[in-house]
PDB file as gemmi writes it, atoms N, CA and C in Angstrom:
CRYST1    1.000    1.000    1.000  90.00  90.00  90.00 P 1                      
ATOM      1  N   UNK A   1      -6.155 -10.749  10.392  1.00  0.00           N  
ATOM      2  CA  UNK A   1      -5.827 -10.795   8.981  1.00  0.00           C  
ATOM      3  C   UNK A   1      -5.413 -12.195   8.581  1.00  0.00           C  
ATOM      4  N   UNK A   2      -5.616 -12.383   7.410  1.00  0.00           N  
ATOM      5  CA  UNK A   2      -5.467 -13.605   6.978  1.00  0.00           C  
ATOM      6  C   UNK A   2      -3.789 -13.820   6.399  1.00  0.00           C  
ATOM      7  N   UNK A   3      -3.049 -14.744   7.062  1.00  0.00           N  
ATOM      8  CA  UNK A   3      -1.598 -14.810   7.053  1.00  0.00           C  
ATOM      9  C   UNK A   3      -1.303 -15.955   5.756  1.00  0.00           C  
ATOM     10  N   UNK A   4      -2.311 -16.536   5.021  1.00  0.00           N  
ATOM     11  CA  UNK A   4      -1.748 -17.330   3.801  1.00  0.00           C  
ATOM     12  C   UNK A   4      -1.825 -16.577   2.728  1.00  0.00           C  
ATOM     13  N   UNK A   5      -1.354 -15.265   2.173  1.00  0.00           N  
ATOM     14  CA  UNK A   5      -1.163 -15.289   1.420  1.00  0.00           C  
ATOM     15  C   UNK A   5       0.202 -15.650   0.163  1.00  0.00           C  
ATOM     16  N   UNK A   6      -0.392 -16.750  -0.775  1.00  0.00           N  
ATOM     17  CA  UNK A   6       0.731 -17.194  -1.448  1.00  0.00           C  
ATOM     18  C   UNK A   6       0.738 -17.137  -3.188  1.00  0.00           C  
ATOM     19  N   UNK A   7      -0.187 -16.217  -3.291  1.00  0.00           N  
ATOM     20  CA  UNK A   7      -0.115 -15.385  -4.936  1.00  0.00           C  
ATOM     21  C   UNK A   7       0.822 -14.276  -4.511  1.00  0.00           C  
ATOM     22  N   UNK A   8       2.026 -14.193  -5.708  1.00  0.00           N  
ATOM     23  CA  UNK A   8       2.829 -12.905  -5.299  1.00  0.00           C  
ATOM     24  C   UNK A   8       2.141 -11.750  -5.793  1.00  0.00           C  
ATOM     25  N   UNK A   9       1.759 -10.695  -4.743  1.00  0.00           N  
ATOM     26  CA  UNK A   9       0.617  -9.762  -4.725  1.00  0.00           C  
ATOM     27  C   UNK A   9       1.166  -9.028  -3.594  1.00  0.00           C  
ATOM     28  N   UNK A  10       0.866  -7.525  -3.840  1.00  0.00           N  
ATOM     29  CA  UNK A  10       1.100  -6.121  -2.763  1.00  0.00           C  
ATOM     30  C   UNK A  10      -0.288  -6.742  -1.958  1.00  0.00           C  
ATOM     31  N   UNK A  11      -0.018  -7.198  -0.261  1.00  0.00           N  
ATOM     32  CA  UNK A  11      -1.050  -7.102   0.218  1.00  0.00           C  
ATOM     33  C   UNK A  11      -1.668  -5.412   0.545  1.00  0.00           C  
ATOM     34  N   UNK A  12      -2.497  -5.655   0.371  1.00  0.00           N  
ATOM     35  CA  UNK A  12      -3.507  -4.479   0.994  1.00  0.00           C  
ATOM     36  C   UNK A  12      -4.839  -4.274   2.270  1.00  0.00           C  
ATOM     37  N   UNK A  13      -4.334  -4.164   2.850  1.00  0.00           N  
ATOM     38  CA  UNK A  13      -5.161  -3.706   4.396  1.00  0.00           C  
ATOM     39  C   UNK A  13      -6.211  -2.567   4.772  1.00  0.00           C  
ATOM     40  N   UNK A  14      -7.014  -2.820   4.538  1.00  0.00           N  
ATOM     41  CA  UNK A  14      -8.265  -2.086   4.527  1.00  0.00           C  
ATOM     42  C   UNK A  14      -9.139  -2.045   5.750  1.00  0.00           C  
ATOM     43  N   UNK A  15      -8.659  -0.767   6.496  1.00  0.00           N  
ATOM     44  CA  UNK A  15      -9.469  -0.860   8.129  1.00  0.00           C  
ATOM     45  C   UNK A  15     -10.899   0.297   7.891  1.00  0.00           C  
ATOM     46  N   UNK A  16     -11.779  -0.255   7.946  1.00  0.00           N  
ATOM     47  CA  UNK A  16     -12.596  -0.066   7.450  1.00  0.00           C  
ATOM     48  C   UNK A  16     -13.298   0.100   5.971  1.00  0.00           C  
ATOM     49  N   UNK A  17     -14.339   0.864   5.788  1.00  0.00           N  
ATOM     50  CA  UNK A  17     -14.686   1.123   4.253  1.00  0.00           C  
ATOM     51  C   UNK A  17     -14.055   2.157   3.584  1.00  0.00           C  
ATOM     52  N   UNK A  18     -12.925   2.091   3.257  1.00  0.00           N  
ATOM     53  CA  UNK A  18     -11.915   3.284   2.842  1.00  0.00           C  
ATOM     54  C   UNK A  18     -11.383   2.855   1.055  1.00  0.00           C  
ATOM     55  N   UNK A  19     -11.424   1.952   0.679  1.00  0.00           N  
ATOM     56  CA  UNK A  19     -11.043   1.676  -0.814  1.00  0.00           C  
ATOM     57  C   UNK A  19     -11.746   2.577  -1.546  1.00  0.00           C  
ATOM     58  N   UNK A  20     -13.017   3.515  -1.865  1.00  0.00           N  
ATOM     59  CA  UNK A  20     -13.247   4.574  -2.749  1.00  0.00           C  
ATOM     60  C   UNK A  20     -12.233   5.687  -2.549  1.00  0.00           C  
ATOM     61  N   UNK A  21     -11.972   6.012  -1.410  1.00  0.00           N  
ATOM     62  CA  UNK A  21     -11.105   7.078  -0.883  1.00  0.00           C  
ATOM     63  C   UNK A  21      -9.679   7.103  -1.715  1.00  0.00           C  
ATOM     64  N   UNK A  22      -9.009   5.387  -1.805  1.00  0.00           N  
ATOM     65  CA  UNK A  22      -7.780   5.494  -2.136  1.00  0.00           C  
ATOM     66  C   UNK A  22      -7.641   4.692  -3.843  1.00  0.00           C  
ATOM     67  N   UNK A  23      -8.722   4.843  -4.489  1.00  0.00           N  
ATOM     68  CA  UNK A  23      -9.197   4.058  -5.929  1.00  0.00           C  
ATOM     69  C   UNK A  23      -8.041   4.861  -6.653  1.00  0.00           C  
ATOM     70  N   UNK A  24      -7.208   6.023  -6.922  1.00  0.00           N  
ATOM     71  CA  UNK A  24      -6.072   6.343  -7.070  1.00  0.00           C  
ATOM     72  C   UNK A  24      -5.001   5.122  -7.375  1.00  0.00           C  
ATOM     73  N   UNK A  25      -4.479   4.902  -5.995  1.00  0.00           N  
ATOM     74  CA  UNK A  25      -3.498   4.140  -5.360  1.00  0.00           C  
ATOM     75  C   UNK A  25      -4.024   2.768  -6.553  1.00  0.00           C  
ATOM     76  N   UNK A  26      -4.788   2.123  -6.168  1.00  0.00           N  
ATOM     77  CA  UNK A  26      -5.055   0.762  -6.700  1.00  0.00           C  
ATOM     78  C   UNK A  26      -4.931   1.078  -8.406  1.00  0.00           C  
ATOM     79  N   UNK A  27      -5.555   2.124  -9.140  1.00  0.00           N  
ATOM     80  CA  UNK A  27      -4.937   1.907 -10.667  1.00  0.00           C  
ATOM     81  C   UNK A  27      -3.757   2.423 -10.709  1.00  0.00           C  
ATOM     82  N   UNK A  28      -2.656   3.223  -9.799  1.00  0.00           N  
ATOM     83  CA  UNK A  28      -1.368   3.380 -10.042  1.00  0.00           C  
ATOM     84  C   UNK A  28      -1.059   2.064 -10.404  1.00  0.00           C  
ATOM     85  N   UNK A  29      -1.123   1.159  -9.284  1.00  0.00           N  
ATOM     86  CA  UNK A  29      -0.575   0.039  -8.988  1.00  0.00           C  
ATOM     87  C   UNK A  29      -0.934  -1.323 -10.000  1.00  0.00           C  
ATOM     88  N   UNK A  30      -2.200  -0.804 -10.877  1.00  0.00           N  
ATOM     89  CA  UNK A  30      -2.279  -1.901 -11.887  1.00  0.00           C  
ATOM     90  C   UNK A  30      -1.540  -1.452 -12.920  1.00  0.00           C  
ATOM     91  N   UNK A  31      -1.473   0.322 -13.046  1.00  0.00           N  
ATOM     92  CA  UNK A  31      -0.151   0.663 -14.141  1.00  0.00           C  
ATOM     93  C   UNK A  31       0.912  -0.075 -14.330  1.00  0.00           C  
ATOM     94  N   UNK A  32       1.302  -0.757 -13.130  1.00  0.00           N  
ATOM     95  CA  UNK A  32       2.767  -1.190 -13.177  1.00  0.00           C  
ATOM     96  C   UNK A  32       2.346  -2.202 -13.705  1.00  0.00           C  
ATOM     97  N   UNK A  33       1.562  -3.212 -13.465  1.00  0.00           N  
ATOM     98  CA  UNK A  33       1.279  -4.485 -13.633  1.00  0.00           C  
ATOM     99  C   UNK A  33       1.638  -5.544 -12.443  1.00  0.00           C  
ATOM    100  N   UNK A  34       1.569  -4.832 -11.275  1.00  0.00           N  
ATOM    101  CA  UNK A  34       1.726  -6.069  -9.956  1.00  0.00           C  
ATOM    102  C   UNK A  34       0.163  -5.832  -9.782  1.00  0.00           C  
ATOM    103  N   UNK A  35      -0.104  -7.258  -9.385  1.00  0.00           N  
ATOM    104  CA  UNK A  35      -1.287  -7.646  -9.050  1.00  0.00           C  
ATOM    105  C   UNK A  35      -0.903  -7.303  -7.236  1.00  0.00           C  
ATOM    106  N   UNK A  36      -2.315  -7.260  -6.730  1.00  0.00           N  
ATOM    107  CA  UNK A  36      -2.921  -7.558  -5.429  1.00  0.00           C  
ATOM    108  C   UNK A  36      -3.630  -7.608  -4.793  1.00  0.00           C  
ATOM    109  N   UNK A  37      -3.468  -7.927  -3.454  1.00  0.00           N  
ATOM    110  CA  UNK A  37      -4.785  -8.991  -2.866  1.00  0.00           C  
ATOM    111  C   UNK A  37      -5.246  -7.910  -1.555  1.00  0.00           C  
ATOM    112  N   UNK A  38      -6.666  -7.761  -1.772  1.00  0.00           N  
ATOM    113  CA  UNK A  38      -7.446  -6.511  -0.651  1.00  0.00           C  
ATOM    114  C   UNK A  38      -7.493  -7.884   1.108  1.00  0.00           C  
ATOM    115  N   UNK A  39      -7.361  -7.552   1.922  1.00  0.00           N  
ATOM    116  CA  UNK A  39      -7.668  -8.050   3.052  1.00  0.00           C  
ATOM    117  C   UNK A  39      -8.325  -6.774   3.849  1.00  0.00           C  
ATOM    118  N   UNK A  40      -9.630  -7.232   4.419  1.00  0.00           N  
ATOM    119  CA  UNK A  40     -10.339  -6.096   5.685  1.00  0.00           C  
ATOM    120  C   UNK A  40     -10.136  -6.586   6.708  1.00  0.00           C  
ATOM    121  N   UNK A  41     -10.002  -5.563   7.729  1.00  0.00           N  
ATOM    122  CA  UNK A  41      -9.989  -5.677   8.896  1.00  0.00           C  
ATOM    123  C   UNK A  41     -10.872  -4.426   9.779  1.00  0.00           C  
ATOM    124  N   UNK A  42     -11.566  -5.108  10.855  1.00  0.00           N  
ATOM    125  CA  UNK A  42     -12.624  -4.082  11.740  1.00  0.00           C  
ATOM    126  C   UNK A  42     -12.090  -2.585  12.179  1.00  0.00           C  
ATOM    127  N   UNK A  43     -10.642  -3.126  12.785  1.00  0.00           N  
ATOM    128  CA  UNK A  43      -9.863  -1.892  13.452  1.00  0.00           C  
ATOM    129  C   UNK A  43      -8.369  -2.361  13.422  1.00  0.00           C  
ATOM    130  N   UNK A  44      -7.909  -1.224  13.956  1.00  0.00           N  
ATOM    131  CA  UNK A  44      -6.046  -1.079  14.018  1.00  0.00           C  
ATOM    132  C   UNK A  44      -5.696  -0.074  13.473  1.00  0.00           C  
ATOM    133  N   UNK A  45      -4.344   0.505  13.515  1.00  0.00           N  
ATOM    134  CA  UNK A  45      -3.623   1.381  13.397  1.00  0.00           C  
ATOM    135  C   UNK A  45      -2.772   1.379  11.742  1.00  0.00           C  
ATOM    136  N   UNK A  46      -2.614   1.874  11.655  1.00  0.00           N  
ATOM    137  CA  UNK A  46      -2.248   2.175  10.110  1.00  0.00           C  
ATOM    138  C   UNK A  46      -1.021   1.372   9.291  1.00  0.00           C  
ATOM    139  N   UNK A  47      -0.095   1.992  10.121  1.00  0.00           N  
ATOM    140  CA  UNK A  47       1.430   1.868  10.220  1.00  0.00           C  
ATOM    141  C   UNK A  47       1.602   0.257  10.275  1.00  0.00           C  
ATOM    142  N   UNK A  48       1.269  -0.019  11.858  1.00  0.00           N  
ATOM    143  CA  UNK A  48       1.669  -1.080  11.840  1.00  0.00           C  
ATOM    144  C   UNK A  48       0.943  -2.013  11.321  1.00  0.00           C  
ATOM    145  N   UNK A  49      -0.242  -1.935  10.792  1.00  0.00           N  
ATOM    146  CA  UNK A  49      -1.236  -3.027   9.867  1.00  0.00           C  
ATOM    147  C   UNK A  49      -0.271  -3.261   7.979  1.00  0.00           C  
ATOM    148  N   UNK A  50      -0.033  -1.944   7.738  1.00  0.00           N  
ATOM    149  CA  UNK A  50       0.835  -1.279   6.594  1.00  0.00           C  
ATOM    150  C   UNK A  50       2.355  -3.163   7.023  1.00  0.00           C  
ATOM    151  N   UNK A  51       3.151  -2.459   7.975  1.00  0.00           N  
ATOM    152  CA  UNK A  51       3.822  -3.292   7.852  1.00  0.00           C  
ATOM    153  C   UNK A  51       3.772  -4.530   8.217  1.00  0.00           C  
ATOM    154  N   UNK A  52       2.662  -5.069   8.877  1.00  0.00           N  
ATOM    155  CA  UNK A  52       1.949  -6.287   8.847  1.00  0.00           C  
ATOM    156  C   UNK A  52       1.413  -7.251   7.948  1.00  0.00           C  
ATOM    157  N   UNK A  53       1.258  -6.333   6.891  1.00  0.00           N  
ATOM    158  CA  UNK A  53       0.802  -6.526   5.083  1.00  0.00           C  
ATOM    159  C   UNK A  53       1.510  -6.783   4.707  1.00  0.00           C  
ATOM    160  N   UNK A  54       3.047  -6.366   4.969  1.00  0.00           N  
ATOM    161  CA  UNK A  54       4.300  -6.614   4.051  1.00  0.00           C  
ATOM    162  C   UNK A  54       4.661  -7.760   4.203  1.00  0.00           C  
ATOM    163  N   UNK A  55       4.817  -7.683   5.711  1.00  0.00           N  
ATOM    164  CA  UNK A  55       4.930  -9.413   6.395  1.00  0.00           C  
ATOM    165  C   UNK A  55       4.150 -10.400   5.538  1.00  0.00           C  
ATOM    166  N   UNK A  56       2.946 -10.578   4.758  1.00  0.00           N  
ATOM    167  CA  UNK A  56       2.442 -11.260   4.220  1.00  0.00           C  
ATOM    168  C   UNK A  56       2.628 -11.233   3.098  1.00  0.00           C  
ATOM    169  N   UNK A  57       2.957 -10.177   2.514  1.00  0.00           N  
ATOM    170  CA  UNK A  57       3.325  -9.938   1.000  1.00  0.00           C  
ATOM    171  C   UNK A  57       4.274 -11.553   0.277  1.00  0.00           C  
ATOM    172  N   UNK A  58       3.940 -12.122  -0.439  1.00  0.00           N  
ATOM    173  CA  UNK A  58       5.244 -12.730  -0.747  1.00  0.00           C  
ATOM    174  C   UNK A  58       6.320 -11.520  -1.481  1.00  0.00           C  
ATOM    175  N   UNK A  59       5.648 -10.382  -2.478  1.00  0.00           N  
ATOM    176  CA  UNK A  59       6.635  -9.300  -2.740  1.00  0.00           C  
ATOM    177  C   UNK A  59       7.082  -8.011  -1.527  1.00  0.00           C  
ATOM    178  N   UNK A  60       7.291  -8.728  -0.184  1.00  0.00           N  
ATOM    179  CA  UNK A  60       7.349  -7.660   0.891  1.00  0.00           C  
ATOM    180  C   UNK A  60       7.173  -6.335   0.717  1.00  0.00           C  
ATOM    181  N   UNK A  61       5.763  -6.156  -0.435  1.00  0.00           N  
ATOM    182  CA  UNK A  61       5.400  -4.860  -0.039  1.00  0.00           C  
ATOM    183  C   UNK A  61       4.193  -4.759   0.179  1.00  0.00           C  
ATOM    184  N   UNK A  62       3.586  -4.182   1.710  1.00  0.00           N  
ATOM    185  CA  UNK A  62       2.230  -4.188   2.161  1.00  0.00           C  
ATOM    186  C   UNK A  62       1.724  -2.587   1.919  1.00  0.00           C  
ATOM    187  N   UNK A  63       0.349  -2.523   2.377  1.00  0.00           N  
ATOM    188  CA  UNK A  63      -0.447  -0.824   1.853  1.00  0.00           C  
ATOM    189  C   UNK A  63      -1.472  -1.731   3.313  1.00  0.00           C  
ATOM    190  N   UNK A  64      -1.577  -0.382   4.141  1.00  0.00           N  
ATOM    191  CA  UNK A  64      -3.004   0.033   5.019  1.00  0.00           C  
ATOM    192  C   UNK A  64      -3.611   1.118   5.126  1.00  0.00           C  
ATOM    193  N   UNK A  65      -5.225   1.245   5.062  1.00  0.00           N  
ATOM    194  CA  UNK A  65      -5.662   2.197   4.120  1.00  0.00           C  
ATOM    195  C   UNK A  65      -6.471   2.743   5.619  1.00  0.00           C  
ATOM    196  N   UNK A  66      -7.367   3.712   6.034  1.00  0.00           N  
ATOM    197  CA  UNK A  66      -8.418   4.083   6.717  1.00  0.00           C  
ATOM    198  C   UNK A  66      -8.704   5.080   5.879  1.00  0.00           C  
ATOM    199  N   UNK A  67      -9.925   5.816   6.284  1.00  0.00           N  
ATOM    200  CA  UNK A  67     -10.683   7.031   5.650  1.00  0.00           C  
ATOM    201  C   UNK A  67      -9.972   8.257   5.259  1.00  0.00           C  
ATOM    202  N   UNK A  68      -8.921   8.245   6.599  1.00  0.00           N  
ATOM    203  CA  UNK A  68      -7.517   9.240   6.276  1.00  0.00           C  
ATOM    204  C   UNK A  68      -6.716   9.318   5.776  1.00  0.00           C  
ATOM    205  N   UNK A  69      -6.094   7.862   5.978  1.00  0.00           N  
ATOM    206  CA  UNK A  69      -4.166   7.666   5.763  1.00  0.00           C  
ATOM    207  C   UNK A  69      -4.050   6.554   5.065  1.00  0.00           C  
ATOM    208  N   UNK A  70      -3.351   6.722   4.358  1.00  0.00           N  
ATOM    209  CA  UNK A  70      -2.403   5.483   3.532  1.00  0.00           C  
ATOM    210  C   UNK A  70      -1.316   5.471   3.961  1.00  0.00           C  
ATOM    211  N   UNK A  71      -0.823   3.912   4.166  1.00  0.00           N  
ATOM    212  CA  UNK A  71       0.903   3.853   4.392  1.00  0.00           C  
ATOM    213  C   UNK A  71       1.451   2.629   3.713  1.00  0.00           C  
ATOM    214  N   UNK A  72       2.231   2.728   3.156  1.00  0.00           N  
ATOM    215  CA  UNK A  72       3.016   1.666   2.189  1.00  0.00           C  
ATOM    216  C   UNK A  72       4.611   1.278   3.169  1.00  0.00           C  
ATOM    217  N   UNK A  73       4.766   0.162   2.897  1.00  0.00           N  
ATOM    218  CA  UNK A  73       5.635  -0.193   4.182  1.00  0.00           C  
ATOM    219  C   UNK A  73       6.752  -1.398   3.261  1.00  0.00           C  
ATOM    220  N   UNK A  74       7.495  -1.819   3.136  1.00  0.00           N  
ATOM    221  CA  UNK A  74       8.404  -2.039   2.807  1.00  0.00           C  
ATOM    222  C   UNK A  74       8.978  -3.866   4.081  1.00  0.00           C  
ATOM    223  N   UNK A  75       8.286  -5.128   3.920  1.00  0.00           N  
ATOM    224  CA  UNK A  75       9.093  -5.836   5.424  1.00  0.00           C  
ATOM    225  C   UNK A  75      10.245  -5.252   5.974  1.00  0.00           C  
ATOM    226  N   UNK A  76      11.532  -5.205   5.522  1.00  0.00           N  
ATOM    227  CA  UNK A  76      12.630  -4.854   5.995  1.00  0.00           C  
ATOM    228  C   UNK A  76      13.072  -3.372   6.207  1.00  0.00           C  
ATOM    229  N   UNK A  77      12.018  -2.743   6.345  1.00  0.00           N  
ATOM    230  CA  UNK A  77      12.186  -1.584   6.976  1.00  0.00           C  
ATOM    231  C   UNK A  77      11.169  -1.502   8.556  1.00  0.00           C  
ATOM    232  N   UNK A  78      12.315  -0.732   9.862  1.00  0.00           N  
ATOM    233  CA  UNK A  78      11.317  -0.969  11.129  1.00  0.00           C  
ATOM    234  C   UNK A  78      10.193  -0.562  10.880  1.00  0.00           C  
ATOM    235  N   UNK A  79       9.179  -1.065  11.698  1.00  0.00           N  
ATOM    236  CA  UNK A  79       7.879  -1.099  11.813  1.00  0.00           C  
ATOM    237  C   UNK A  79       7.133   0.123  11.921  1.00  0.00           C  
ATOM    238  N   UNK A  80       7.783   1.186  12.380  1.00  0.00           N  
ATOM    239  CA  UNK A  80       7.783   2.523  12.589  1.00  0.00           C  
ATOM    240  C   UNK A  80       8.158   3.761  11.766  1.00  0.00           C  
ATOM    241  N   UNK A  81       9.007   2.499  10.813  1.00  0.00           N  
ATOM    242  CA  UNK A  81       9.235   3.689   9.587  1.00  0.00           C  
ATOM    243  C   UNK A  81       8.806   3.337   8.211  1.00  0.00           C  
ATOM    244  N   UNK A  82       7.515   3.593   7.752  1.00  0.00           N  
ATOM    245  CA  UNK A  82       7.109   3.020   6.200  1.00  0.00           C  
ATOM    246  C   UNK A  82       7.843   4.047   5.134  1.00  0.00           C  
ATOM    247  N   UNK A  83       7.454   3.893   4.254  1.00  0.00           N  
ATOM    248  CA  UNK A  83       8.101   4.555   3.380  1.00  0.00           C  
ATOM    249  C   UNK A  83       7.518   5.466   2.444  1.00  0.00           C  
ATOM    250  N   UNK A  84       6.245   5.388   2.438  1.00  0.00           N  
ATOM    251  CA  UNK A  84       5.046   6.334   2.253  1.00  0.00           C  
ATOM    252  C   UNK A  84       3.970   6.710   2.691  1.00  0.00           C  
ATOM    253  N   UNK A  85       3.615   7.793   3.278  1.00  0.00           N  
ATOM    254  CA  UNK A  85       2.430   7.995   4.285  1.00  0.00           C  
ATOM    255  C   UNK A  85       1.454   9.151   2.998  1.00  0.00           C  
ATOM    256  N   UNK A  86       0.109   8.646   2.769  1.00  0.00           N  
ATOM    257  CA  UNK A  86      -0.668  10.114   2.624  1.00  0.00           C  
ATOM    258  C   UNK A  86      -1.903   9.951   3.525  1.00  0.00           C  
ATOM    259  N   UNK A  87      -1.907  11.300   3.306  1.00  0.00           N  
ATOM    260  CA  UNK A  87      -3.408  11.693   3.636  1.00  0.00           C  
ATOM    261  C   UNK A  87      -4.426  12.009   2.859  1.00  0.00           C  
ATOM    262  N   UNK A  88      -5.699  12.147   3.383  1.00  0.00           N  
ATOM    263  CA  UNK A  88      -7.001  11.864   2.395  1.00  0.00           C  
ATOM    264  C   UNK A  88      -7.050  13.552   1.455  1.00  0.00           C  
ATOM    265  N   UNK A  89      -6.522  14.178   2.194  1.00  0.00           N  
ATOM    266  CA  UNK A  89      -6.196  15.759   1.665  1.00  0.00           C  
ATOM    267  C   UNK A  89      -5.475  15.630  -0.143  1.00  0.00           C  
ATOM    268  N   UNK A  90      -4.422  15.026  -0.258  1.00  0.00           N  
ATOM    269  CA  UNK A  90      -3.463  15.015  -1.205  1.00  0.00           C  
ATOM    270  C   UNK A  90      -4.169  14.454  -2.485  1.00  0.00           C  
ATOM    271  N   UNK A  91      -3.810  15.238  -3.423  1.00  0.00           N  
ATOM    272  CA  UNK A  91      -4.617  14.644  -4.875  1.00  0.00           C  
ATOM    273  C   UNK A  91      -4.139  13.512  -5.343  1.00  0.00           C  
ATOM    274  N   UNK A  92      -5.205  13.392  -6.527  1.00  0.00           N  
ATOM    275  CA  UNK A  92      -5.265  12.012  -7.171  1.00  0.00           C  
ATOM    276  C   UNK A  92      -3.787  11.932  -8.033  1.00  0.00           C  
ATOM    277  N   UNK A  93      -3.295  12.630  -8.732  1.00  0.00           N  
ATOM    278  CA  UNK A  93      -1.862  12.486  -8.218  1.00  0.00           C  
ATOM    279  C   UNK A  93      -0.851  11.969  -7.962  1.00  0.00           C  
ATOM    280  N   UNK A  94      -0.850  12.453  -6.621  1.00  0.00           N  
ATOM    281  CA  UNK A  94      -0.206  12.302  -5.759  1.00  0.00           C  
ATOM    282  C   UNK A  94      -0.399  10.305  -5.549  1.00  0.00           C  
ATOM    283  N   UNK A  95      -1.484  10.650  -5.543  1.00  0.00           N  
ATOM    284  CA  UNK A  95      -2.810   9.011  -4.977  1.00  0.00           C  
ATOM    285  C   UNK A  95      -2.149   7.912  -6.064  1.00  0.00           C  
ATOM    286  N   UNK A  96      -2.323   8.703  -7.284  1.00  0.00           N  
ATOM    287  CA  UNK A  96      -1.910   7.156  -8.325  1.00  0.00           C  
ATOM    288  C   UNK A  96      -0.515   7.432  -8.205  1.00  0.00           C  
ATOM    289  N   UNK A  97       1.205   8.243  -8.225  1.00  0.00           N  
ATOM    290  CA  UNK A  97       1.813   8.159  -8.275  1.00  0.00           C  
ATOM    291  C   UNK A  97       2.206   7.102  -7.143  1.00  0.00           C  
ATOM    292  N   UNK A  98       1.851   7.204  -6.197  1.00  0.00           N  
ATOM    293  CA  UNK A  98       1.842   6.463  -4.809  1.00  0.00           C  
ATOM    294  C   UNK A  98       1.712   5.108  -4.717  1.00  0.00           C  
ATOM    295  N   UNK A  99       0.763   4.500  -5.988  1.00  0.00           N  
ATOM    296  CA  UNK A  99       0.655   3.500  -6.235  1.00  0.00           C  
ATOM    297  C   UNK A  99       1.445   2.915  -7.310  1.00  0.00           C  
ATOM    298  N   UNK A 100       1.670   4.406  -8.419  1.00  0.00           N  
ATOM    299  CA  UNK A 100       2.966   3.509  -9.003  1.00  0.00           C  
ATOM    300  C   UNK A 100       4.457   2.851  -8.649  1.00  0.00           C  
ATOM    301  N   UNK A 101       4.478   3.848  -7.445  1.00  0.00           N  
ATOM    302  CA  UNK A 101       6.075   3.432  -6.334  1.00  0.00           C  
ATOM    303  C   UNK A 101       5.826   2.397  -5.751  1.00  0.00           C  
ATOM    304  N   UNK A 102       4.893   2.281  -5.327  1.00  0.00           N  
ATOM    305  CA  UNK A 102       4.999   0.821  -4.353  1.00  0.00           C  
ATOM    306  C   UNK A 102       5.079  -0.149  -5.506  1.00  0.00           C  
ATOM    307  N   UNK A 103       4.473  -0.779  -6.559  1.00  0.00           N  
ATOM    308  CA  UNK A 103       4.470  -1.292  -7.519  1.00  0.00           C  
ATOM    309  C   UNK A 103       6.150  -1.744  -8.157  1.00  0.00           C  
ATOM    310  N   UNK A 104       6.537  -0.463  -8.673  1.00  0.00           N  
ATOM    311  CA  UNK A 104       8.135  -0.173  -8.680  1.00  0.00           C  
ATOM    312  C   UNK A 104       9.246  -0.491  -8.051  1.00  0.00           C  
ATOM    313  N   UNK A 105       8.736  -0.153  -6.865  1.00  0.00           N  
ATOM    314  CA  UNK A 105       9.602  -1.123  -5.811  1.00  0.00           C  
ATOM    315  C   UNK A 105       9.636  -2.738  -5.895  1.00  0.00           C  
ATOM    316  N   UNK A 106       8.386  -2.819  -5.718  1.00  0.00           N  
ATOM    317  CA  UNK A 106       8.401  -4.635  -6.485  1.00  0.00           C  
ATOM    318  C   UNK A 106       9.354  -5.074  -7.758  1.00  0.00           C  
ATOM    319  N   UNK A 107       9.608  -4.175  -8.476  1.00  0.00           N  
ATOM    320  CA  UNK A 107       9.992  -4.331  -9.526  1.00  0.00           C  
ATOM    321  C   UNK A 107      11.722  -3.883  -9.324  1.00  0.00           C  
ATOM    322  N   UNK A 108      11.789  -3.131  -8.294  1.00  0.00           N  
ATOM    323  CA  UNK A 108      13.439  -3.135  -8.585  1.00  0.00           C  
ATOM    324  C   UNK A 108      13.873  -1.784  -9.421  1.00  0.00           C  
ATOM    325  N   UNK A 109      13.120  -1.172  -9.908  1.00  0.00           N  
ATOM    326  CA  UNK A 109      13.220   0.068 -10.468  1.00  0.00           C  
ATOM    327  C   UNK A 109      12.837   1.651 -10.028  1.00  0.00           C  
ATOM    328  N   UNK A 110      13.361   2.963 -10.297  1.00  0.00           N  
ATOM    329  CA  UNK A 110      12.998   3.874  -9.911  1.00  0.00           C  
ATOM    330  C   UNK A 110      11.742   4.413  -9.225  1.00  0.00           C  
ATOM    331  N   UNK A 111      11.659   4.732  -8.448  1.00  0.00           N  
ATOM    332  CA  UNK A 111      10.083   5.711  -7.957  1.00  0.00           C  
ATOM    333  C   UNK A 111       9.875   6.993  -9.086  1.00  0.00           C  
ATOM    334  N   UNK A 112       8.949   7.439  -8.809  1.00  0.00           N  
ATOM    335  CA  UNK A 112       8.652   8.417  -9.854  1.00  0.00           C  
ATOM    336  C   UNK A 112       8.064   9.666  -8.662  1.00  0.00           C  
ATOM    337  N   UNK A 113       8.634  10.593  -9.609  1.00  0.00           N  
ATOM    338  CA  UNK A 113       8.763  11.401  -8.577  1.00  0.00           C  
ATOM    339  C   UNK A 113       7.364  12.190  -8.279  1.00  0.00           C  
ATOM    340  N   UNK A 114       7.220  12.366  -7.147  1.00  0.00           N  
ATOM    341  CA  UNK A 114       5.706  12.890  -6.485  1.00  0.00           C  
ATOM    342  C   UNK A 114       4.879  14.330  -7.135  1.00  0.00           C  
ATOM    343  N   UNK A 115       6.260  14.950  -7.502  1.00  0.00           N  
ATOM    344  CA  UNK A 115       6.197  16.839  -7.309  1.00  0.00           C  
ATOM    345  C   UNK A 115       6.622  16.778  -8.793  1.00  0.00           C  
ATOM    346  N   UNK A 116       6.393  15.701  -9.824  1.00  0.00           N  
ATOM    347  CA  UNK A 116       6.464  15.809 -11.335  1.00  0.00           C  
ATOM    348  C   UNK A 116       5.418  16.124 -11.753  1.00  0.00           C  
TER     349      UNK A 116                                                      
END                                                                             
């Protein structure tokens, strides 16, 4: 992955061709109005790509996507514990609310709740 990123932007981690899957997530996240920056990668694990993203984030909040799972990760939370996991099962929804929290978080303000 590419480690310069220096536009403040939610990185996003894309292990494989999975961005139609999570097109949800990405207009939550322009709802808010934080911009961000897609990075691909061949292979890896979710979680820790998720908080690997954050690491690059200048707004320490990263997203890693596969065909299945989304995980939104937070830098200063361990590596093992993100702070939002879905699966490809869960509606759109669910999908754009998901993207409005991570967004939100950037911002310092409430999450919105999932089960509204």
């Amino acid at each position: 992955m590419d480690s310069s990123v220096t536009t403040p932007a939610i990185v996003i981690s894309t292990i494989g061709d999975c961005l139609s899957v999570w097109k949800e997530v990405l207009l939550g996240i322009e709802e808010e109005g934080i911009p961000f920056v897609i990075q691909n990668q061949a292979a890896g694990e979710v979680v820790q790509s998720a908080w690997q993203a954050a690491r690059q984030s200048p707004l320490l909040v990263g997203i890693a996507c596969n065909e299945e799972t989304l995980v939104v990760h937070y830098k200063n939370l361990p590596t093992s514990a993100p702070l939002f996991t879905l699966t490809y099962r869960q509606n759109s929804l669910d999908r754009r609310s998901t993207g409005n929290n991570a967004a939100r978080l950037v911002k310092g303000i409430p999450f919105r709740d999932l089960n509204a």
